[in-house]
C-alpha positions as CSV (number, residue, x, y, z in Angstrom):
1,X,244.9,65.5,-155.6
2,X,247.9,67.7,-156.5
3,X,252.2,64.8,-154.3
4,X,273.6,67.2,-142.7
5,X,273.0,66.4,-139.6
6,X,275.4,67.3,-136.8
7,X,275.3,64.5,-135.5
8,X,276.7,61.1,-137.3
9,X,273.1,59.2,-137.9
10,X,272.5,56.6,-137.8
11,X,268.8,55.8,-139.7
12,X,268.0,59.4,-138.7
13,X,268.9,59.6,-134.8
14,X,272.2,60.5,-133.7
15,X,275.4,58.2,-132.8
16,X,277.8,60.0,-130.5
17,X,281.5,58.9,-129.2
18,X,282.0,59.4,-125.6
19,X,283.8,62.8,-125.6
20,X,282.6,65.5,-123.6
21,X,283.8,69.5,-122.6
22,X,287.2,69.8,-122.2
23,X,287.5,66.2,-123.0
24,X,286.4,65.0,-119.7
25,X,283.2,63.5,-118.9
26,X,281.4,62.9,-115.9
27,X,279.9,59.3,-114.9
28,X,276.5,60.1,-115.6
29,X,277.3,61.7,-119.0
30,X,279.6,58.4,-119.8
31,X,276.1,56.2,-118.4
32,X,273.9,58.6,-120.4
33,X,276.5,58.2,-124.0
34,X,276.1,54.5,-123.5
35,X,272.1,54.3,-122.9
36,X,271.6,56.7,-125.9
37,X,273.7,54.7,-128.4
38,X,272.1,51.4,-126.9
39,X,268.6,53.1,-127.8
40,X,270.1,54.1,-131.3
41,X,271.1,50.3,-132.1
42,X,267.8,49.5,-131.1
43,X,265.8,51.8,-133.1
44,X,267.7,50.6,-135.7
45,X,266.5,47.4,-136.0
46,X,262.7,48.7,-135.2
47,X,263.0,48.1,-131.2
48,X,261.3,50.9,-130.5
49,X,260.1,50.1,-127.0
50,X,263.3,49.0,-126.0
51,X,264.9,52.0,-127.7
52,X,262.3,54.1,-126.0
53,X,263.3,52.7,-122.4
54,X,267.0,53.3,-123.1
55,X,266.9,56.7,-124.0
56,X,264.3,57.5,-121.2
57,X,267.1,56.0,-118.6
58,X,269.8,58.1,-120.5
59,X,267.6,61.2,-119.6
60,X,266.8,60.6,-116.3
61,X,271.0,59.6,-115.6
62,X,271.6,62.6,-117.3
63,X,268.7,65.9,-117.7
64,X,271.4,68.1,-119.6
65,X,272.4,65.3,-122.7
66,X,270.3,67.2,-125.5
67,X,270.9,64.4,-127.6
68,X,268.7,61.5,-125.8
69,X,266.1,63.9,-126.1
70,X,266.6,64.6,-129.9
71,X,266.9,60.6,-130.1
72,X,263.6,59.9,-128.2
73,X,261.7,62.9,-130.0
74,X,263.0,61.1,-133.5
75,X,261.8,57.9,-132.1
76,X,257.8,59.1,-132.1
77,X,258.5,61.2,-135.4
78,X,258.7,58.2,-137.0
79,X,256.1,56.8,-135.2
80,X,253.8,59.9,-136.1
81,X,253.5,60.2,-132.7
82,X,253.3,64.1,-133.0
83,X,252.8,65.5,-129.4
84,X,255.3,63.2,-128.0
85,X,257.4,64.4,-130.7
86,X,257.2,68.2,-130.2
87,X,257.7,67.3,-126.3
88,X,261.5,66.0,-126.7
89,X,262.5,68.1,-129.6
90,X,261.6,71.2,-127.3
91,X,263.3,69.6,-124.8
92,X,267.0,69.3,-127.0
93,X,266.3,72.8,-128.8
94,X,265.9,74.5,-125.5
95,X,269.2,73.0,-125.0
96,X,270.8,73.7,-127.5
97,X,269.1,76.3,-129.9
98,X,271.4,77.0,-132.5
99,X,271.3,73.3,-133.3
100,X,269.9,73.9,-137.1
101,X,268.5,69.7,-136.8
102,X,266.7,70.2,-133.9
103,X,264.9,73.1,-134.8
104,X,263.8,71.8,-137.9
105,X,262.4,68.7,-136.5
106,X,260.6,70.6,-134.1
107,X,259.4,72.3,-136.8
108,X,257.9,69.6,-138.9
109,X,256.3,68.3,-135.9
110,X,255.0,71.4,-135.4
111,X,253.6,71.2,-139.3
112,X,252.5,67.8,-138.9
113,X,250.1,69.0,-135.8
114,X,248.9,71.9,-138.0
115,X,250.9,73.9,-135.2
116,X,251.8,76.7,-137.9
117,X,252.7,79.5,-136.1
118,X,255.5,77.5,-134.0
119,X,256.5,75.6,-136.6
120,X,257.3,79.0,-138.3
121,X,259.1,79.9,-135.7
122,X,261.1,77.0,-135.5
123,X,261.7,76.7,-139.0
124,X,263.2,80.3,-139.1
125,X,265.6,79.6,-136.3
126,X,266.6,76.5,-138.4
127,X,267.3,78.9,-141.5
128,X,268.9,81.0,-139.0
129,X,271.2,78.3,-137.6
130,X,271.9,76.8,-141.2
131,X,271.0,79.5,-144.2
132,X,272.5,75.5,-146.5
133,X,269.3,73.5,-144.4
134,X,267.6,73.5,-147.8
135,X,264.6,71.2,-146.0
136,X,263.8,73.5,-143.4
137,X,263.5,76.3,-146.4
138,X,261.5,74.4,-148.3
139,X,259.3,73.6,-145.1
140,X,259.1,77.0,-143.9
141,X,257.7,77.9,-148.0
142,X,254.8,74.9,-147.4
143,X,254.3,76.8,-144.1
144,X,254.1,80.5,-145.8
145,X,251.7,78.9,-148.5
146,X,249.0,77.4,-145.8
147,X,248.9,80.6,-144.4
148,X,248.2,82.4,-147.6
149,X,251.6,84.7,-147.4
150,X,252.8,84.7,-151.2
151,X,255.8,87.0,-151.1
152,X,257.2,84.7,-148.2
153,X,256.5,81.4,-149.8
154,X,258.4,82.2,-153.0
155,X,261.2,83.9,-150.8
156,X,261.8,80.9,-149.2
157,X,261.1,78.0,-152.0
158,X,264.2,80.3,-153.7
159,X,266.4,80.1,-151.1
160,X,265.4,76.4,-150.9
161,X,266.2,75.8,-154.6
162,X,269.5,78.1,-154.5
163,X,270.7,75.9,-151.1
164,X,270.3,72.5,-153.1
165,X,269.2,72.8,-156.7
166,X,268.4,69.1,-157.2
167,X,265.9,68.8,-154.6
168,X,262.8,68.7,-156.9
169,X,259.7,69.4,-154.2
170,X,260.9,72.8,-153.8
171,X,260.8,73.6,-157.8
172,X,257.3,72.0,-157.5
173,X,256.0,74.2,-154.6
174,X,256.8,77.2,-156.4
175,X,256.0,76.0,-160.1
176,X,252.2,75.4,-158.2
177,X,252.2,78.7,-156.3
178,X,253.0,80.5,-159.8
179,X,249.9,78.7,-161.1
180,X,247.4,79.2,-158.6
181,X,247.5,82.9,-159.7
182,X,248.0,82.5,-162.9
183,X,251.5,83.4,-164.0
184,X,251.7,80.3,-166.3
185,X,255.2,81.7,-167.8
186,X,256.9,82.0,-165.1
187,X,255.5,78.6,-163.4
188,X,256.8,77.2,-166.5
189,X,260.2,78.5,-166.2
190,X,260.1,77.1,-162.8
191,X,259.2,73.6,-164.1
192,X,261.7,74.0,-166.8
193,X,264.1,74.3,-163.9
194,X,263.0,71.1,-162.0
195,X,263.2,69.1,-165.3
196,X,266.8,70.3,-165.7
197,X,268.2,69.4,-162.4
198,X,266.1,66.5,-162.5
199,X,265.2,64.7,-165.0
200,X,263.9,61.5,-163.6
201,X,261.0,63.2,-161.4
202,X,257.5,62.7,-162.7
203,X,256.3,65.5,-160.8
204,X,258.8,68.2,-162.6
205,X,257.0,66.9,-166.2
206,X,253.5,67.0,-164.8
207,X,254.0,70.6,-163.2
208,X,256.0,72.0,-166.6
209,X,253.0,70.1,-168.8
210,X,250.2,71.8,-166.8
211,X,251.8,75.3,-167.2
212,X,252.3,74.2,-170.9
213,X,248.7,73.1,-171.3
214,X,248.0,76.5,-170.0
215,X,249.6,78.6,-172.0
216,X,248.2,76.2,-174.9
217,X,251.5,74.3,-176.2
218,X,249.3,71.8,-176.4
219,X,251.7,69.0,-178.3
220,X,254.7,69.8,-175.5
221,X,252.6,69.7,-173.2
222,X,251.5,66.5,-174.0
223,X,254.3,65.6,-174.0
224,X,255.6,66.3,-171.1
225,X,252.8,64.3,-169.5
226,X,253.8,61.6,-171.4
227,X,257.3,61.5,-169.5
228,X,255.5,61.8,-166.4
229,X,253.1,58.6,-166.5
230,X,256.1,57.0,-168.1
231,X,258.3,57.9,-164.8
232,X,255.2,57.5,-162.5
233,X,252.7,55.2,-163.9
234,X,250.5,56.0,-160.4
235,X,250.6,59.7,-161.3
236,X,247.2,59.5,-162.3
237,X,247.4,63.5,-162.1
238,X,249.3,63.1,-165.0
239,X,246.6,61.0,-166.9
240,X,243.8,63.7,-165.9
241,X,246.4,66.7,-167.1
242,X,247.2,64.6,-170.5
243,X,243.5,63.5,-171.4
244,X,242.2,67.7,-170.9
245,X,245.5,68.8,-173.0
246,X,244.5,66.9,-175.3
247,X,240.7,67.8,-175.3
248,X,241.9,71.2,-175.5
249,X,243.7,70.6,-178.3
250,X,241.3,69.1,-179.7
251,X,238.9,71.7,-179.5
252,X,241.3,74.0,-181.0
253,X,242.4,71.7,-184.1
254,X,239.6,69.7,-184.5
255,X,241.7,66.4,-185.0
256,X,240.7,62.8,-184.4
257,X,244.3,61.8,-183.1
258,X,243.7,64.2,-180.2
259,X,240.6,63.2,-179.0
260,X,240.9,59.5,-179.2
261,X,243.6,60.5,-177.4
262,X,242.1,62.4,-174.4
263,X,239.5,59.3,-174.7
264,X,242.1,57.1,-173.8
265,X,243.8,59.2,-171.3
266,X,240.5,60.2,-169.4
267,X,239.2,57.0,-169.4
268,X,242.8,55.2,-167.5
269,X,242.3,58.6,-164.7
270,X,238.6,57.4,-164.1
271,X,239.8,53.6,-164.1
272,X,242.7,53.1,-162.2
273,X,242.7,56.8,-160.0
274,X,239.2,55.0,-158.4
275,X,238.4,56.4,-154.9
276,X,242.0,57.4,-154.0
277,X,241.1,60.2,-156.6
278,X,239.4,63.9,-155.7
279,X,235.7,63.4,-156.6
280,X,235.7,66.6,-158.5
281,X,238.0,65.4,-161.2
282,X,236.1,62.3,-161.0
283,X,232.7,63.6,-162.0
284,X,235.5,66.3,-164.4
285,X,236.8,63.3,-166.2
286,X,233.5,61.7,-166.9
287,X,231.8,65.2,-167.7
288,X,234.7,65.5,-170.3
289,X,234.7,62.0,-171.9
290,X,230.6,62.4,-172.3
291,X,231.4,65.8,-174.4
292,X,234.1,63.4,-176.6
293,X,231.9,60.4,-177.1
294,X,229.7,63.0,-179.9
295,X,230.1,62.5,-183.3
């Protein structure tokens, strides 16, 4: 249930002038520069087969131009076209493999094909290349957390959060891996964090209200969930978090604001979440709101 290139880029491939090593080009690179930005207007404007021919040609007049490859391998990542993917980012990092972009597209492809052992690798020469890649340190922390390696995950989220504080999943990845041991204080700290660098993400409230509810601030952590639905009324996380804090609460202060209030919170999750929703917080939600509808 729980949501700088190198290169001037043009809608995420690369755009290159026709400049070459020692400022001198051969015919097939000049043929191959042309193709490839001919294939980059055309992806663009969602030509893909066309771009896909282009870039193919610029290959084949030219095996050593890294960047057609990187081109055509961005072409089927946004196509979700994994395999064919990996194939051309291998292709321009073997190339060129201190190029921090290519390694960490290969290495979300890599992710995406639950490839997690290369994508690692990839990942890490990424961080390698470009210790500011903040994307490829947050990646490589998702990839630490699948694979059950705590110590890593929270080494790398850090250095995720340190190389771009305002990049909010990485404060979420860690605020979650604090609270699926238990460490509810520091998680909220964490969340406090995210909520501070910004302010406008419903998952930073949702997070910091779940390691509130935990540590039973109850009317903060309401709160906070509040802000969330407010930010992101299709949060329904946050309706399932608000309507149990304030059950909770309830239970604790015996008061009929708070469980009208989880009433009314539970009862929007079960509503509008509908089948898009985990089935266990489903049958949770209804469980709950049976216990409330006593005297």
């Amino acid at each position: 249930m729980l949501k700088n290139r190198t290169f001037q880029i043009l809608l995420g491939i690369a755009v290159v002038l026709p400049a070459c090593d020692g400022f001198v080009c051969s015919q097939e690179r000049i043929k191959a520069i042309e193709l490839a930005n001919r294939g980059a207007d055309e992806f663009k404007n969602n030509l893909y087969d066309s771009a896909e021919k282009d870039l193919k040609q610029a290959i084949q007049t030219d095996p050593t131009y890294e960047i057609a490859y990187y081109n055509l391998g961005k072409i089927f990542q946004k196509q979700r076209k994994w395999d064919k993917a990996i194939e051309y980012f291998e292709q321009a990092a073997q190339r060129k493999p201190d190029n921090a972009n290519y390694q960490y597209d290969l290495g979300e492809a890599y992710f995406e094909s639950k490839k997690l052992d290369q994508a690692q690798k990839a990942l890490q020469a990424a961080t390698s290349a470009d210790p500011k890649l903040f994307k490829a340190w947050w990646r490589l922390g998702m990839v630490y957390k699948i694979l059950d390696r705590p110590k890593e995950t929270d080494d790398a989220l850090r250095h995720a959060i340190e190389a771009n504080p305002r990049f909010s999943k990485s404060y979420v990845a860690l605020g979650y891996l604090y609270l699926d041991y238990d460490f509810n204080k520091e998680a909220a700290q964490v969340f406090q964090g995210c909520v501070t660098a910004k302010e406008d993400d419903g998952e930073c409230h949702n997070g910091y209200g779940l390691a509130l509810k935990n540590l039973k601030q109850y009317e903060q952590a309401t709160s906070e969930f509040k802000k969330a639905i407010d930010l992101d009324p299709e949060l329904y996380d946050a309706l399932y978090n608000a309507g149990m804090a304030y059950s909770d609460w309830f239970d604790e202060a015996h008061g009929n604001d708070q469980k009208e209030r989880a009433r009314e919170y539970l009862q929007k999750f079960v509503v509008n979440a509908g089948k898009s929703a985990d089935g266990n917080y489903v049958k949770a939600a209804n469980d709950k709101l049976y216990a409330l509808s006593g005297p």
